[in-house]
N, C-alpha and C positions, 0 to 999 in steps of 0.2 A: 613382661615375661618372654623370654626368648623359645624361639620355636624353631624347631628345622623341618628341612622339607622335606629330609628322607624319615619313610616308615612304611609301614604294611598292617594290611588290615583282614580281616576274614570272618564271615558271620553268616550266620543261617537262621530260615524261621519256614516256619508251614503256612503258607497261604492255601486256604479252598483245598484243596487235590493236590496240589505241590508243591514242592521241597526247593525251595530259593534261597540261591547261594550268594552273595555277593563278597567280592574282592575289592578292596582298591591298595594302590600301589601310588606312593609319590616321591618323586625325586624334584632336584633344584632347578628349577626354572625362571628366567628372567622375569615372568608377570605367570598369570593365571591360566595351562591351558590345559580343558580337560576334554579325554580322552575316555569313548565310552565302546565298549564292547556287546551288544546286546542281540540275539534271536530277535527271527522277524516278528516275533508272536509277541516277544516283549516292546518292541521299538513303540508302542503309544507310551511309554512313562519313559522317555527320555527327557521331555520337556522338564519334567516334576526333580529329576535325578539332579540334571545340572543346575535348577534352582537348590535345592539340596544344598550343595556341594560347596557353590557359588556364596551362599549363605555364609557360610563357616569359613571355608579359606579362602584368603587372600593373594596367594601366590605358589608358584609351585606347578609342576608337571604331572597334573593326577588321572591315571588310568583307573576306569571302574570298569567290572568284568561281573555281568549277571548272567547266570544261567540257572533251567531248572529240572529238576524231574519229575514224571506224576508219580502217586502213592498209589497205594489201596491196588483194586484191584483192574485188573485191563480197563482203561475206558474204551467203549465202542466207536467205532469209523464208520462214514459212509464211503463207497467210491465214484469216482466221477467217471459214470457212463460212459456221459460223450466222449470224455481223455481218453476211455478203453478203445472203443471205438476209432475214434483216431488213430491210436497206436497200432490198432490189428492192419486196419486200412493202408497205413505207411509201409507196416510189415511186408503185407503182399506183395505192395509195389515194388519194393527193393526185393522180394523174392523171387519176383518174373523178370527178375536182370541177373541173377544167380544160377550158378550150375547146377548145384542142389539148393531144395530148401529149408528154409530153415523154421524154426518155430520157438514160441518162447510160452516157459509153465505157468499158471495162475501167480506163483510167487514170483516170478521174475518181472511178470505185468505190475502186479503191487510194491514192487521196488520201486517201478520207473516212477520220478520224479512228478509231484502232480496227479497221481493218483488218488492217493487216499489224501482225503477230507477230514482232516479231526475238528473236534467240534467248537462253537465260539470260545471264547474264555470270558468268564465275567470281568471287564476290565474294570469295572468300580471298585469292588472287591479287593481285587489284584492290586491295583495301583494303590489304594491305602495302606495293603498291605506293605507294597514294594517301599513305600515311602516309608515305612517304618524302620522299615530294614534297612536301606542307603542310610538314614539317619544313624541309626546306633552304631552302623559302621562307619559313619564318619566321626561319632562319637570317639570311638576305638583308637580310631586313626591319629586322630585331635591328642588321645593322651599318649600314644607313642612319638608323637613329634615334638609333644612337650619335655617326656622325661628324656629324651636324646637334646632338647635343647636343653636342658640342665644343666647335662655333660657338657655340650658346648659351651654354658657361658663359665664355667667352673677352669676350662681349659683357656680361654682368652684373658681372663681376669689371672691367671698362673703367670703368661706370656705378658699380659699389660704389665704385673708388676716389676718382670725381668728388665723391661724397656726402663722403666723409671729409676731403677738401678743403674742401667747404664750412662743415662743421662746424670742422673747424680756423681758416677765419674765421671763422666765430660766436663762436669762443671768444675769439679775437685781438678782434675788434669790441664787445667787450659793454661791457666795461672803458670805451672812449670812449663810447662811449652812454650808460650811469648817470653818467658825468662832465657831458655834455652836458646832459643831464635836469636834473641838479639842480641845474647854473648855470641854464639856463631858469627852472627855477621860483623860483630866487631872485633872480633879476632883477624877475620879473616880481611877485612878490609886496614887494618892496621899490618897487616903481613907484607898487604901490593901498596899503603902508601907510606910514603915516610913519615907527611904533615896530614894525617885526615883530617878534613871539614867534621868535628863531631857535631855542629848545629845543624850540618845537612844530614849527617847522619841522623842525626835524632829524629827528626822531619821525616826522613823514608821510613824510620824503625816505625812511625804512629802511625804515616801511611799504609804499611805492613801491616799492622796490629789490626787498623780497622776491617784491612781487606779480609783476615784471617778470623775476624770474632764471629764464632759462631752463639755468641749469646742470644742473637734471634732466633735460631733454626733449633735450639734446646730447650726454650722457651713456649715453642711453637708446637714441639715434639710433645714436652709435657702437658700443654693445654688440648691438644685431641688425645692424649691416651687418658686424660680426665674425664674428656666429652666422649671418647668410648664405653669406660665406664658407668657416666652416667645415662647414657644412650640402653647397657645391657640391662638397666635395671624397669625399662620401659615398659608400658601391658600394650602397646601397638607393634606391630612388624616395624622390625626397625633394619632389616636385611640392605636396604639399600642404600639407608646412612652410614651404615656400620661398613659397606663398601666406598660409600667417598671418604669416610676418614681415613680406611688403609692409602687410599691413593694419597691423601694430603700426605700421612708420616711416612712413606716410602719417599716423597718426594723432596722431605728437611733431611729422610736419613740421608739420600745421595747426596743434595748438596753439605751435608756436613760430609760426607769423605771428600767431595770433589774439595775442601778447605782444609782439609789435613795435612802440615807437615811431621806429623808425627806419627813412626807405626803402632803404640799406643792406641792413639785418636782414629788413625786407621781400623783397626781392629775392632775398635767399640765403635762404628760405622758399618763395619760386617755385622757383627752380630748383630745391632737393631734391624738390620735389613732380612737378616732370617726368620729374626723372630715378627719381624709383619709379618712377612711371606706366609710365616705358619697362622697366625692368625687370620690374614684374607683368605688360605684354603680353608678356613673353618666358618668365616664369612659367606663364603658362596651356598653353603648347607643352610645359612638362617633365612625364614622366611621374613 
């Protein structure tokens, strides 16, 4: 089953006293690297998050973003004395270097950073909780990358058949082309001699013929745009095969232009080469 790497996720659940949010976001990425966003208070279920994650996908650039709120009603704070203290302390000092002085309200003290003390958080609790939740969102995640990979393979398999079409004229066109060719050249070489050698002609015509047959490079075309096909219909990641076969058919479509004398055979060399092109952009999205 083909999978892409773009998708987006968002899910909520009430652990204990608070309201936890999680996001994750993935886009295309060469191998696996995740990207976690979390408050200090959350940072002990990191560990747990990217096994999570780790577990289920395979590749892909996945940002996860937790945050929380508390419920109910105000929970209580303690404040830290000695921080007060220190602050008042500092205060002074900097105000016996000042013109005037200056002073700061109870609420300004309890802004200062370090302050106030909220209280533990039960992290057993938490973290099963958390874990449930990364999960169902990666759950989430999992089916939006599949139904976008649908589209994708639905779109390559459209493009694969256009290729096999054109190979199939290549193959019908070639025949008129080597006929073409070597009435040309034996027009034109009975024009500049009086007596041509036709046995040496003949000789360079096969020489020609072989240089020019693209029957291996159309051959070659149709056997990975098969192994594409059978590649999309795979249940493993198959993003990175499905990238060396664009390389391999870009690489028969050039050399079948670079062997065209014909702007026909020309043309049906352009267009295979676009229609990879659109395929390997659609490549880079699968995991």
């Amino acid at each position: 089953m083909i999978t892409s790497m773009t998708a987006f996720a968002v899910n909520e659940a009430e652990i204990g006293n608070l309201k936890v949010t999680c996001e994750l976001r993935s886009v295309n990425h060469r191998y696996l690297d995740v990207s976690l966003k979390l408050s200090d208070r959350l940072r002990f279920a990191e560990t747990d998050i990217r096994s999570i994650i780790s577990a289920k996908i395979s590749r892909g650039k996945i940002e996860c973003a937790l945050s929380y709120k508390k419920q109910g009603k105000q929970q209580s704070f303690t404040v830290d004395a000695d921080a007060v203290a220190a602050l008042i302390t500092a205060t002074k000092l900097i105000e016996q270097q000042m013109y005037s002085s200056m002073s700061f309200s109870a609420l300004e003290i309890l802004a200062f950073p370090g302050i106030q003390q909220e209280s533990e958080l039960d992290k057993t609790d938490i973290s099963a909780g958390i874990n449930t939740l990364v999960t169902a969102t990666v759950k989430q995640l999992l089916e939006t990358r599949a139904r976008e990979g649908r589209q994708l393979k639905a779109i390559i398999e459209e493009r694969c058949v256009k290729i096999q079409g054109f190979i199939e004229s290549a193959n019908q066109r070639m025949p008129e082309v080597l006929t073409a060719l070597r009435k040309k050249l034996t027009d034109k070489i009975t024009e500049l001699v009086a007596q041509p050698d036709f046995d040496r002609l003949e000789q360079e015509l096969v020489y020609l013929t072989q240089k020019l047959d693209i029957t291996e490079e159309l051959d070659r075309l149709d056997t990975h745009v098969n192994e594409v096909l059978r590649v999309l219909d795979q249940s493993d990641p198959v993003g990175r095969r499905l990238d060396f076969l664009m390389q391999e058919l870009n690489r028969e479509a050039n050399t079948l232009g670079s062997k065209s004398v014909d702007k026909d055979m020309t043309q049906i060399s352009i267009e295979l080469k676009v229609l990879i092109e659109q395929i390997r952009e659609q490549v880079q999205n699968i995991e």
